[in-house]
N, C-alpha and C positions, 0 to 999 in steps of 0.2 A: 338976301337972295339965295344963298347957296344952300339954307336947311330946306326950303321951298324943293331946290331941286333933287338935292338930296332924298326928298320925302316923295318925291316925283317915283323916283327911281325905285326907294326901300321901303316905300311906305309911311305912315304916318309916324313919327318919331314918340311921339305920346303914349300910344298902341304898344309900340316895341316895350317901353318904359314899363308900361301897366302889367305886360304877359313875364318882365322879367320878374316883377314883383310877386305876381303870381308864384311864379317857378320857387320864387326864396322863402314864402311864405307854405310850398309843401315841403320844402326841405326843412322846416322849423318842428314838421308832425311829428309826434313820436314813434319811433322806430316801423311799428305795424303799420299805424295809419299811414304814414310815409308811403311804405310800399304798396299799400294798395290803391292811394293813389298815386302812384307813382305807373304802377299797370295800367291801370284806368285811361293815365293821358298817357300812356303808348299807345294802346288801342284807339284811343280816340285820333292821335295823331294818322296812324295809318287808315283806321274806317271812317272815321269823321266826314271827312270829304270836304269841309268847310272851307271854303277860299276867300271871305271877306275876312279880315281883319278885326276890325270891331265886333264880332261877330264870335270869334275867336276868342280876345279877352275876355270879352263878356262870360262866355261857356268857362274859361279855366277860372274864372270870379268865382262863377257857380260853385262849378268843382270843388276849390279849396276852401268856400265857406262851408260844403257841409262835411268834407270833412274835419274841420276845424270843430264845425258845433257837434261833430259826433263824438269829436277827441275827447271834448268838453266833458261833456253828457257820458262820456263811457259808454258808446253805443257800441256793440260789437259790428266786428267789420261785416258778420252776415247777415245782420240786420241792417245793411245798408245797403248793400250790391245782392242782397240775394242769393239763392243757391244756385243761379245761372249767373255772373258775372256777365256775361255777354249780352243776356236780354237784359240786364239794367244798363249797360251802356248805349245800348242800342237805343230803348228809349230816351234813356237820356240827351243823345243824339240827336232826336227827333224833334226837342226843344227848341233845335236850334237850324232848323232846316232852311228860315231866311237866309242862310248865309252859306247854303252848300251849293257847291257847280252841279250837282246832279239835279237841283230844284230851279239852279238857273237853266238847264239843258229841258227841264222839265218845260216848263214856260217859253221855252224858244220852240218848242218841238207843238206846242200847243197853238201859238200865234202861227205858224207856218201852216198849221193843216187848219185853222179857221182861215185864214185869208187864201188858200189854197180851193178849200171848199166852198167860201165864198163867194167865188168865178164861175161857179158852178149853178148858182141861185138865176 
């Protein structure tokens, strides 16, 4: 009974598990790729906007496998993010827009002026 409410209150306990895993898995990069993703999901933390959970892990999965397979590959870090760091996250962002409050306000803001306008027919 008590993880139930627990999960109630903090969310899905799995979720949390998964994004920690994540976390430990870019502290494993080496030194550069670390820190560039390490910027990466700061920016993403703050523009991101994402507010589902699963949604969330899912995106830092993303994150850390490629930089993982770029660690791998020896891809340099600007042939990954580019020479606008900001417009690669931004799209990269964009991947995951299921799960942002600005696409649910999107969609709330949509149903309101069809049914709104609807009264009108």
């Amino acid at each position: 009974m008590a993880p139930r409410w627990i999960e109630l209150v903090t969310g899905p306990l799995e979720e949390k598990k998964q994004y920690r895993e994540a976390r430990a898995r870019i502290k494993r990069l080496p030194a550069n790729y670390r820190a560039a993703a390490e910027a990466v999901e700061r920016y993403l933390m703050y523009a991101g906007g994402i507010a589902k959970g699963d949604v969330v892990v899912r995106m830092y999965a993303d994150l850390v496998e490629l930089f993982e397979q770029s660690a791998a590959n020896e891809t340099p870090i600007r042939n990954i993010v580019g020479t606008d760091p900001v417009e690669f996250v931004e799209a990269f962002i964009a991947n995951y827009s299921d799960g942002s409050w600005i696409g649910k306000e999107r969609r709330r803001l949509t149903d309101a002026i069809d049914r709104a306008a609807g009264d009108q027919t």
